[in-house]
C-alpha positions in Angstrom: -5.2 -32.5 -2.8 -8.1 -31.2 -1.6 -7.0 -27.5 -0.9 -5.3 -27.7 -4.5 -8.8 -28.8 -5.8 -10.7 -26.1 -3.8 -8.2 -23.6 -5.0 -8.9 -24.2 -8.7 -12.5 -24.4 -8.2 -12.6 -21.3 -6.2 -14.0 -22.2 -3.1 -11.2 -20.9 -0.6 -10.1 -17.5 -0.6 -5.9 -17.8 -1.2 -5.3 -16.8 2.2 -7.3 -19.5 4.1 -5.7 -22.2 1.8 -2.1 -20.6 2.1 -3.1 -21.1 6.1 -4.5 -24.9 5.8 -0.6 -25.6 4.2 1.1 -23.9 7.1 2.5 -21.0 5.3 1.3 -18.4 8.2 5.1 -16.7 7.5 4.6 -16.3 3.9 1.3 -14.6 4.4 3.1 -12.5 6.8 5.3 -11.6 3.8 2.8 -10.9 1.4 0.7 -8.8 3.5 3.6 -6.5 4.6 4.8 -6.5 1.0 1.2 -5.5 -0.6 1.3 -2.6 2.6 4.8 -1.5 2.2 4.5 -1.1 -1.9 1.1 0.5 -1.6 2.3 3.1 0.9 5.3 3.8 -1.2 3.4 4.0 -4.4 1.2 6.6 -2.7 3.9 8.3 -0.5 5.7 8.4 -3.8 3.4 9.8 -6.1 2.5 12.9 -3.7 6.4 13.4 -3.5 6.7 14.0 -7.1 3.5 16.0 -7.4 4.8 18.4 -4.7 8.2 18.2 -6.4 6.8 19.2 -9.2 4.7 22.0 -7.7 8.0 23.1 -5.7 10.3 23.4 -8.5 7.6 25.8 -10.4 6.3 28.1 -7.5 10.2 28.5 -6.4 12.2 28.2 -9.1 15.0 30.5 -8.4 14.7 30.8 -4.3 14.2 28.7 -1.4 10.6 28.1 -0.2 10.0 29.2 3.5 9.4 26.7 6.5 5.5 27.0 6.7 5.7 25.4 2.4 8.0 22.3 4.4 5.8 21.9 7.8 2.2 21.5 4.3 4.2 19.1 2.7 5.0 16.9 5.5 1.6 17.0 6.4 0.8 16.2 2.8 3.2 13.2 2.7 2.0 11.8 6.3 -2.1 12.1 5.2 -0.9 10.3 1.7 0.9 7.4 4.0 -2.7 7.5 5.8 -4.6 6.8 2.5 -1.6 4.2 1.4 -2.7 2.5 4.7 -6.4 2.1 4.2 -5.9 1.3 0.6 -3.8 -1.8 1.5 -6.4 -2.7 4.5 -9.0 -3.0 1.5 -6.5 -4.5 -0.7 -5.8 -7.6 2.2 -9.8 -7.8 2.9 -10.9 -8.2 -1.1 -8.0 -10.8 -1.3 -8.9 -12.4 2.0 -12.7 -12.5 0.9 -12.0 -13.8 -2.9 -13.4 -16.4 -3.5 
């Protein structure tokens, strides 16, 4: 009753009170389901902005290999910034109070 108590008075962060009830599995779940939607909303976004850019540069031929190699690059540094965006998301949630 007490973590309930603490929870609504804000006291405990979610994390530490989803950890005094055990649920170490479930916080597993949620953290790799805030990473794994945060790096596909980032991964996702730069797709369809080079896509985009794609489709209007070559619009009636093939871009060469060097345009492929930039936008792999591109996609892997956007997974990069996905990643540290979710390490702050889990750290503001793990220090709410």
């Amino acid at each position: 009753m007490s973590q309930i108590r603490g929870l609504l008075t804000g006291n405990r962060s979610i994390i530490s009170l989803a950890y005094s009830f055990g649920l170490r599995s479930m916080i597993f779940a949620i953290i790799s389901l805030i990473y794994a939607a945060t790096i596909l909303f980032f991964v996702g976004t730069a797709a369809l902005i080079l896509l985009a850019w794609a489709r209007r540069r070559y619009p009636d031929r093939s871009p060469n290999d060097w345009v492929y190699i930039a936008v792999g690059i591109i996609l892997i540094g956007s997974a990069g910034i996905g990643i540290a965006v979710a390490s702050q998301i889990i750290l503001a949630l793990d220090y709410m109070r």
